[in-house]
VMD Tcl script that draws the C-alpha trace (Angstrom):
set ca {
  {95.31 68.41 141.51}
  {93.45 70.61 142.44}
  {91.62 74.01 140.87}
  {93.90 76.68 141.60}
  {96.66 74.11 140.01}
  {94.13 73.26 137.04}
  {94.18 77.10 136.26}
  {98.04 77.46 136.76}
  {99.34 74.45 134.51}
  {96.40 72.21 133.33}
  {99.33 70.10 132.72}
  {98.20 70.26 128.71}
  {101.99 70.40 128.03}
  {102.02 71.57 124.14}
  {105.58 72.76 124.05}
  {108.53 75.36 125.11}
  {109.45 78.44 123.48}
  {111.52 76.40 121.26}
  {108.95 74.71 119.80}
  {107.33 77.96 119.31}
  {109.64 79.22 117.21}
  {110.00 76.54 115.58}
  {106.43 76.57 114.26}
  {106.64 80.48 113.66}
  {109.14 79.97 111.22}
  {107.27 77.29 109.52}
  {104.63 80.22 109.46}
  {106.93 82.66 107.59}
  {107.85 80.03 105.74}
  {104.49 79.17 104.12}
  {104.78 82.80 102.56}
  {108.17 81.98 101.17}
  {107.48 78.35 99.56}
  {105.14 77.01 97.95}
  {101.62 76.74 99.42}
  {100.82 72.72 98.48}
  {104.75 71.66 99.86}
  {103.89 73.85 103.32}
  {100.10 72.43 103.52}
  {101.41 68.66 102.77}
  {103.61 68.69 105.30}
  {101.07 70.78 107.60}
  {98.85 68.42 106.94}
  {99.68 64.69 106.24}
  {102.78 63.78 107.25}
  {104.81 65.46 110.03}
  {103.17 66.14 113.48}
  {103.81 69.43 113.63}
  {101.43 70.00 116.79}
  {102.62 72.68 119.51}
  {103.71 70.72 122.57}
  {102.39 73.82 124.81}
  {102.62 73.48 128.55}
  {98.83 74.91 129.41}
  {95.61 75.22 128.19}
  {96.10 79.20 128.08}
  {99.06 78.88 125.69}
  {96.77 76.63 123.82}
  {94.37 79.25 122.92}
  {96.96 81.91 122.95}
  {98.76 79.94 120.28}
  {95.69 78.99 118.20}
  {95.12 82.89 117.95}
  {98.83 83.63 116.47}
  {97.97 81.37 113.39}
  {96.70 84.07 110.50}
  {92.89 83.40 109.56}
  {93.98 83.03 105.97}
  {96.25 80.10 106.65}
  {94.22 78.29 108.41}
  {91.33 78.48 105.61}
  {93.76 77.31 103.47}
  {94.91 74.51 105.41}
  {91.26 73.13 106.85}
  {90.41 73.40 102.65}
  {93.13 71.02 101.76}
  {92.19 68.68 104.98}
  {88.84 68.40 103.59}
  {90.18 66.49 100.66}
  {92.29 63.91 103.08}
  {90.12 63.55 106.24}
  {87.99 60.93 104.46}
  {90.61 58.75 104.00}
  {91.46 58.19 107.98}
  {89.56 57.56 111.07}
  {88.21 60.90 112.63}
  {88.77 61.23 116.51}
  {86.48 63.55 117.84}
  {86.72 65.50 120.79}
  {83.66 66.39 122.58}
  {85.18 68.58 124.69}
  {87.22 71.98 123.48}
  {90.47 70.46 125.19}
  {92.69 71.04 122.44}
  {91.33 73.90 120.60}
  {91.89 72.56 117.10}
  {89.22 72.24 114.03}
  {90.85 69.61 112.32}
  {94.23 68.11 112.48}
  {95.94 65.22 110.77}
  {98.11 63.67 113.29}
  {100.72 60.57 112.28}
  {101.05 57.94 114.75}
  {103.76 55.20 114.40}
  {102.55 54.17 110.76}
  {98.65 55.30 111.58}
  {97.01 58.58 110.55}
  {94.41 60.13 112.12}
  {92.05 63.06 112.00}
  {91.47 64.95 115.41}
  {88.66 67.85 116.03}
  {86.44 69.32 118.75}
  {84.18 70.12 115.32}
  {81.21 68.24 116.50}
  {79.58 68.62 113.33}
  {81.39 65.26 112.56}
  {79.39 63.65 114.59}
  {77.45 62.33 111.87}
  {80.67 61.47 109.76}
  {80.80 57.84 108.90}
  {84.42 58.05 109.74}
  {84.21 59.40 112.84}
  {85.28 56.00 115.15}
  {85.86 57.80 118.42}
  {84.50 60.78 120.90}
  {87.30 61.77 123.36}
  {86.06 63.44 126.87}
  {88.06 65.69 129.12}
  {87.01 64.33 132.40}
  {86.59 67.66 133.44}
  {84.09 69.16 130.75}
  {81.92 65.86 131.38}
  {78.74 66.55 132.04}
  {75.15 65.49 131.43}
  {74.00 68.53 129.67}
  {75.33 67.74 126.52}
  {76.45 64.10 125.49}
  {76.94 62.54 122.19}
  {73.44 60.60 122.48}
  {71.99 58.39 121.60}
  {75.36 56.64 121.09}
  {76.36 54.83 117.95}
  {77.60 51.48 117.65}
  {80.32 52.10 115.87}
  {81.40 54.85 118.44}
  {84.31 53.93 121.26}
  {84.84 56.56 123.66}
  {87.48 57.65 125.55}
  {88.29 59.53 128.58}
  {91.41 61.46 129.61}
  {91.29 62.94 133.38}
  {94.45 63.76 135.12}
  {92.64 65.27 138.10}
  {91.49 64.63 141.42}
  {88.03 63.63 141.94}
  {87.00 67.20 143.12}
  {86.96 67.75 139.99}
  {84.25 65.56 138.54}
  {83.13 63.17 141.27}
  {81.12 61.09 139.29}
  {83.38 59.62 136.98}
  {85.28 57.95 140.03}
  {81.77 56.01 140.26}
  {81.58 52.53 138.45}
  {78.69 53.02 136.61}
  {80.51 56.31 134.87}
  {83.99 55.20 134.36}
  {82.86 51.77 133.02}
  {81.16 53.67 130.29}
  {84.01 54.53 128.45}
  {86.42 52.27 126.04}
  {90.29 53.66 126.48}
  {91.45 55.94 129.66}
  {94.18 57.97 130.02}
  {93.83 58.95 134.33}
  {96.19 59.14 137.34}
  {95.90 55.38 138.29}
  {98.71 52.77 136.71}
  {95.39 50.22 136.13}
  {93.98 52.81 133.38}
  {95.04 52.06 129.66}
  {97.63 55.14 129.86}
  {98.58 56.01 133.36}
  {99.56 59.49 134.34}
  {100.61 58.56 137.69}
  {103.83 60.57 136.81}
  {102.59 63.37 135.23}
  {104.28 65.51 137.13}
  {107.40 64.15 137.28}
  {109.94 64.86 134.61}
  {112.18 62.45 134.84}
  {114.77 59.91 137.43}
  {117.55 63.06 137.20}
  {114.85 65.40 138.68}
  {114.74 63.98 141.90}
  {118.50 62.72 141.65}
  {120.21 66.25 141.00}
  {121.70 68.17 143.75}
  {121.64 71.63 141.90}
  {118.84 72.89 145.11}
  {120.34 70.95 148.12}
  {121.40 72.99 151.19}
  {124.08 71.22 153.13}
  {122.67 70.11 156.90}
  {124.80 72.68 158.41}
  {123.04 75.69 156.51}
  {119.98 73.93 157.39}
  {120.80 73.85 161.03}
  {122.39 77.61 161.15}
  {118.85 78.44 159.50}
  {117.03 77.00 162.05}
  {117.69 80.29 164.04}
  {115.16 81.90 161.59}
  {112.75 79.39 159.66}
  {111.22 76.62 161.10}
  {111.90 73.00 160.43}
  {108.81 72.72 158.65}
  {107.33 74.69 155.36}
  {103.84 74.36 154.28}
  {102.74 75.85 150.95}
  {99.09 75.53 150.41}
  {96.54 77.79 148.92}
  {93.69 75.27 147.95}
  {92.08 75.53 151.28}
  {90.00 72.76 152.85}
  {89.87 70.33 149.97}
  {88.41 66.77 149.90}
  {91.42 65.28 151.98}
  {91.06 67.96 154.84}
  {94.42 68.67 154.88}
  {94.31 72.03 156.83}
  {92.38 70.24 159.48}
  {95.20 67.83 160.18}
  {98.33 70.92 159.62}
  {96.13 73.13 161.78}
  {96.24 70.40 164.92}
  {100.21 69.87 163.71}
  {101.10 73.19 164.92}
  {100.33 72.86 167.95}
  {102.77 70.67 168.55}
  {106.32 71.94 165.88}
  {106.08 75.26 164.19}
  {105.27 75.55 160.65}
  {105.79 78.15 158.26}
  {102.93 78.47 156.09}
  {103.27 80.21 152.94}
  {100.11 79.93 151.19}
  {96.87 81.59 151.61}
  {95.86 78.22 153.58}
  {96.84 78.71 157.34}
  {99.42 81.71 155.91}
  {101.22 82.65 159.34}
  {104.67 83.99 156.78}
  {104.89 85.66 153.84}
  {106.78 84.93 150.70}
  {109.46 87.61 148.97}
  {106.78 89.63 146.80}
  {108.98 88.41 143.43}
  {107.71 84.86 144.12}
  {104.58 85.66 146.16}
  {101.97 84.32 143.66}
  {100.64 80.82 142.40}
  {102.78 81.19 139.07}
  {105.89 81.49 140.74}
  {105.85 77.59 142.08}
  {108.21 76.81 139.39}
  {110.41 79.83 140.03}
  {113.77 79.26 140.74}
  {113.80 81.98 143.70}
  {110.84 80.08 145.25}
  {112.91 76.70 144.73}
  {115.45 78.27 146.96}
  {113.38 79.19 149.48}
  {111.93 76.07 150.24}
  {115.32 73.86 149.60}
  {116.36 75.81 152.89}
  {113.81 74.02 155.23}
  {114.22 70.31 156.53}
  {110.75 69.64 155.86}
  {107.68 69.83 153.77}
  {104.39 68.91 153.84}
  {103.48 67.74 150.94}
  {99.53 66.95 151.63}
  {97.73 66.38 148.50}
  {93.77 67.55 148.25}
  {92.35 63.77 147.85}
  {93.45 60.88 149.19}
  {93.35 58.32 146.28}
  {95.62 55.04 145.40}
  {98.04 56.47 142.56}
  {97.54 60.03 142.87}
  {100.03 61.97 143.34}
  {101.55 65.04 142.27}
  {104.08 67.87 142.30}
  {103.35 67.78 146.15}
  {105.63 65.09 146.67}
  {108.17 65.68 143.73}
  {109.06 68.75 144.53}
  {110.48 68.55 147.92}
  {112.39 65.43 146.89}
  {113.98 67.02 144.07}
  {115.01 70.10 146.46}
  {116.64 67.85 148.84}
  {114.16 67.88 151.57}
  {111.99 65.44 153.21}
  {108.46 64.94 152.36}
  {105.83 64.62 155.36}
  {103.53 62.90 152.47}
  {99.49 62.51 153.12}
  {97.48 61.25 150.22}
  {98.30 58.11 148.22}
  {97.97 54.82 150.57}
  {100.50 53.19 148.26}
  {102.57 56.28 148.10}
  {105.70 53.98 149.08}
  {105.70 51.82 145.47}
  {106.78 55.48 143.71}
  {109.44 56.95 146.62}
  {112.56 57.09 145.12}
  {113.71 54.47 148.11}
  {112.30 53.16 151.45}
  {113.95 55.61 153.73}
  {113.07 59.10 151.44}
  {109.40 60.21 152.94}
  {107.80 60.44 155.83}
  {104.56 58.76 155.66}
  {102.07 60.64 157.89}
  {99.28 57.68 157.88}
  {102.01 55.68 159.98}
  {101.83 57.70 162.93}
  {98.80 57.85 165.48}
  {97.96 61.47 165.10}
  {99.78 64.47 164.27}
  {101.08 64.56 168.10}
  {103.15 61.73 167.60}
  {104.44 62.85 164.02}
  {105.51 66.14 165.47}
  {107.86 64.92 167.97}
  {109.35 62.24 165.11}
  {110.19 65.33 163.22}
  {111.40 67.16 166.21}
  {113.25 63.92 167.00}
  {115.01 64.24 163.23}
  {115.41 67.99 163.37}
  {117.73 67.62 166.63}
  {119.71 64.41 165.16}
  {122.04 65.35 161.90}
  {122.71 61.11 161.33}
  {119.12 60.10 161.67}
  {117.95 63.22 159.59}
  {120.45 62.77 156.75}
  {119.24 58.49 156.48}
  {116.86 60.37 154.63}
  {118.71 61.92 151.98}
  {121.36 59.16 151.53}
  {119.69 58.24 148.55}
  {120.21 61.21 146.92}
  {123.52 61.86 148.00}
  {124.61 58.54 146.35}
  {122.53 59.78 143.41}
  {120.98 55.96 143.50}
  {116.71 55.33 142.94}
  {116.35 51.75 144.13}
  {112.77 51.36 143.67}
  {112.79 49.41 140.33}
  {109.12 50.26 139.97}
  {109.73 53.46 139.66}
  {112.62 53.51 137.19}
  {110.87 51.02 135.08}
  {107.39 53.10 134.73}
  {109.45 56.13 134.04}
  {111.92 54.60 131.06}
  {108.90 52.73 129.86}
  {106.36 55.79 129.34}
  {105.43 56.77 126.11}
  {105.22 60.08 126.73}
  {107.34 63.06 128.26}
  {107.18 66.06 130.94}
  {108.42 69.69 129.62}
  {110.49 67.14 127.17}
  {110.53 68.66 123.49}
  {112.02 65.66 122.13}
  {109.43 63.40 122.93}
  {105.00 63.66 122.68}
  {103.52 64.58 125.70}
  {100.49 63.16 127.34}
  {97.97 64.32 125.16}
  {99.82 63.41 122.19}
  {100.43 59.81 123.48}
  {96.47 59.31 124.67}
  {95.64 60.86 121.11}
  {97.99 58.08 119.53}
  {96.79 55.47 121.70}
  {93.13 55.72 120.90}
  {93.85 55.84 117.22}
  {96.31 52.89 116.91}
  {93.47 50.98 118.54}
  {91.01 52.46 116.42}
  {93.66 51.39 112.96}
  {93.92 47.39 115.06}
  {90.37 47.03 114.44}
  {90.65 48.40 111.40}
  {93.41 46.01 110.01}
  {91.17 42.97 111.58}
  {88.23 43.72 109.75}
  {90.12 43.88 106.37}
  {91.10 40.55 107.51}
  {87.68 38.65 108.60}
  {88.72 38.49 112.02}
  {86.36 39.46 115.30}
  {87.76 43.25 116.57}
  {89.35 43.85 119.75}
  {87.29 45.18 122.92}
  {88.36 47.46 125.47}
  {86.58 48.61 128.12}
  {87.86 50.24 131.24}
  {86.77 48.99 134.99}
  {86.23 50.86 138.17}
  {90.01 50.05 139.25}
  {90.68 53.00 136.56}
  {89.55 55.51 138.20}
  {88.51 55.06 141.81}
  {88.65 56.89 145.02}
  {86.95 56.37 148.32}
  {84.32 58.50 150.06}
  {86.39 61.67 151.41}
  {86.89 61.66 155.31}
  {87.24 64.21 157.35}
  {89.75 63.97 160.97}
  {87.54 63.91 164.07}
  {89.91 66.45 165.84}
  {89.01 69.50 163.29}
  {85.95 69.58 164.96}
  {86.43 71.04 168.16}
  {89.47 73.01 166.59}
  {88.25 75.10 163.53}
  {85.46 77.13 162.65}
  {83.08 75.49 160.23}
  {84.15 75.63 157.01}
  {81.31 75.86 154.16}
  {84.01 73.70 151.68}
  {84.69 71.26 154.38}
  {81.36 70.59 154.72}
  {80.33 70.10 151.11}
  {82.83 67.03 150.02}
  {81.23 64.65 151.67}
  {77.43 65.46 150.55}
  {78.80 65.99 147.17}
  {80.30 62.39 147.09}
  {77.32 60.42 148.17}
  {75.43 62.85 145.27}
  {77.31 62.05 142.56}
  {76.82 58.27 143.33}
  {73.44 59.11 142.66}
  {74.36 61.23 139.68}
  {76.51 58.46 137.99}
  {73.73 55.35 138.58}
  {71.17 57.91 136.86}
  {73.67 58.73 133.96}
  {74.31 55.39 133.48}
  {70.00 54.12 133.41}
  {69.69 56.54 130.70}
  {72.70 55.40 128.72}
  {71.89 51.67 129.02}
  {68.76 52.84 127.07}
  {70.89 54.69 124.64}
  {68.46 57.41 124.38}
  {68.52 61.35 125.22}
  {67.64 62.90 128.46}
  {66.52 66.18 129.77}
  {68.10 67.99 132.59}
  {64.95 67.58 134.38}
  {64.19 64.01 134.02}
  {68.01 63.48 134.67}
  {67.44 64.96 138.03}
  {63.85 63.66 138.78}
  {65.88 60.36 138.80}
  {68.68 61.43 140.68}
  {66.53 62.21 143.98}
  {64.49 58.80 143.05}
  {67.66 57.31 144.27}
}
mol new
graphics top color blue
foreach p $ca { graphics top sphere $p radius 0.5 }
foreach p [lrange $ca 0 end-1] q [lrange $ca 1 end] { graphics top cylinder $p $q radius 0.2 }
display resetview
């Protein structure tokens, strides 16, 4: 994921329009009823948390609810919030003061208020990987305090939590990897009929009569020169099979101005456009075990073929055996250019690849089974999404203990391990060199990694102490390292 994409979805899915509605007449209704029946059910029992599907709607849709209600509301919370375990979140993720949430039979109390610090109910601080930093943690840290961290993202985002000194710090995880306590790995997936349906598929012989004015291959990039070097390795492609590139990353075509902007990924029109070619390249910006993203998704779903670069193990997720083309199996891009020339010129050996979906059959049990099992939805109003199911997750483990100690028995540990969150040192392709002009973001991934190794063992000597830190002795210790 990278930053452009963070900005354009956040993937903080908090509901459709339908569910908006659906809470603004719950809104009118609080004028119409009476206040205690509204606030109860507000309040205790129903979960009546917007499902929206980014962190701007978030704040947009905290804004919409009238000052006066929410005084009212927070007031009665104040008389029920000592009953239940408070969840706090130290960073401003969700946007909400106070919220009691129902999970299965548990009830919780979630807030980014961090005045509850303090609270002798508070039994867990919940980090967004993103907002972690050293310049203000929840130190020294209490006993009685678990913490949790939820991080979708690649590690350009926060490279030191991919460190095993960081990540082992915290107690639950919610990240990209299937060895984390909630894996995300298909966040960005909505379901098995997404990548089965044929509404997007153009037949080979459109494809072929629109060879005559596309190329075979479409890339769409506008994250330039991320971790994974991506660019580097399209850039040396095209010298070898033409590529229409869309994005602002090695842009050599331009998209129709109605879908010419990063919020128009999703758009029907833009769906369309890219269904037409044989090929995408669907290069994500790190290369890590587990990660992967809309990248590959989408071309599947539109009925073309993947050129995928990122995830080693890529292949346990592919709808089948024969539905990607794995780029790390060819020598250099040389020899994966005239496979896909190969392809382009043979109908039979080009449509192996989309026999899958023709037959509308996913025979990577893997796959189906992590989908059907996952507790949590994508753009799905009828079940929680991610957040909601990490939320529910900490605090069912946080009610366990609970229950135990009523009970005189020892409480349950977790503790998460580097395997939850772990990516290797980014490498760059020894061709770029000679090829592209030096790139100041190119250049920086790899310094940054080896510096947040340094970041992370520092973070974690202070926390073994348990005591506060100052930005400058943080650092001091850094370059000691």
């Amino acid at each position: 994921m990278n930053g452009i994409h963070f900005k354009r979805k956040c993937k903080m899915i908090r509901i459709w329009e339908r569910k908006f509605w659906i809470f603004s007449i719950l809104i009118i209704s609080f004028f119409l009823f009476v206040t205690f029946q509204v606030v109860v059910e507000l309040g205790r029992f129903e979960k009546h948390k917007m499902k929206i599907s980014t962190l701007d709607d978030i704040w947009q849709h905290k804004q919409l609810l009238p000052k006066k209600l929410e005084g009212h509301i927070n007031s009665r919370l104040g008389h029920e919030r000592n009953k239940y375990p408070i969840l706090l979140w130290w960073s401003p993720l969700t946007g909400e003061k106070g919220r009691l949430s129902q999970c299965g039979r548990d009830t919780c109390f979630f807030t980014i208020n961090r005045t509850y610090y303090q609270h002798p109910m508070t039994k867990a601080i919940m980090f967004y990987g993103t907002d972690f930093n050293i310049d203000s943690l929840p130190l020294p840290r209490k006993f009685s305090h678990e913490w949790a961290l939820f991080h979708e993202e690649s590690p350009k985002n926060n490279y030191k939590l991919f460190h095993e000194p960081t990540i082992t710090l915290f107690n639950h995880t919610a990240t990209f990897s299937r060895h984390s306590h909630l894996p995300l790995t298909s966040q960005y997936l909505k379901g098995l009929q997404t990548l089965k349906t044929i509404e997007y598929l153009v037949s080979i012989e459109r494809k072929n009569e629109l060879r005559k004015n596309i190329a075979a291959v479409a890339y769409v990039q506008s994250d330039c020169d991320p971790p994974s070097d991506r660019d580097s390795y399209v850039q040396e492609l095209m010298k070898y099979i033409a590529v229409d590139s869309y994005g602002e990353c090695l842009h050599n075509r331009d998209l129709p101005k109605q879908v010419n902007s990063p919020s128009s990924m999703d758009d029907l029109k833009f769906y369309h456009i890219l269904a037409q070619y044989k090929f995408i390249l669907a290069f994500e910006n790190a290369v890590c075990e587990d990660y992967i993203t809309e990248k590959l998704w989408r071309p599947l779903m539109l009925g073309s073929i993947p050129v995928y670069f990122g995830a080693p193990n890529v292949e346990d997720w592919l709808p089948s055996i024969k539905s990607a083309i794995i780029v790390d199996r060819f020598v250099d891009p040389q020899e994966l250019a005239i496979y896909i020339h190969t392809l382009d010129k043979n109908d039979t050996l080009y449509m192996e690849f989309l026999e899958w979906k023709l037959k509308g059959i996913i025979s990577n049990t893997y796959l189906v089974s992590a989908i059907k099992n996952r507790t949590w939805g994508v753009q799905d109003v009828t079940q929680d999404n991610y957040i909601d199911a990490f939320e529910c997750m900490v605090c069912k483990r946080v009610w366990d203990n609970a229950h135990l100690k009523e009970k005189g028995l020892p409480a349950k540990t977790w503790n998460a391990d580097a395997r939850h969150l772990n990516c290797p040192a980014p490498k760059a392709f020894s061709f770029q060199k000679e090829m592209r002009p030096k790139s100041n973001m190119r250049e920086m991934w790899k310094p940054s990694f080896e510096q947040s190794k340094r970041e992370a063992k520092a973070l974690r000597t202070f926390l073994d102490k348990n005591r506060n830190f100052t930005t400058l002795e943080f650092w001091n210790l850094v370059f000691k390292y």
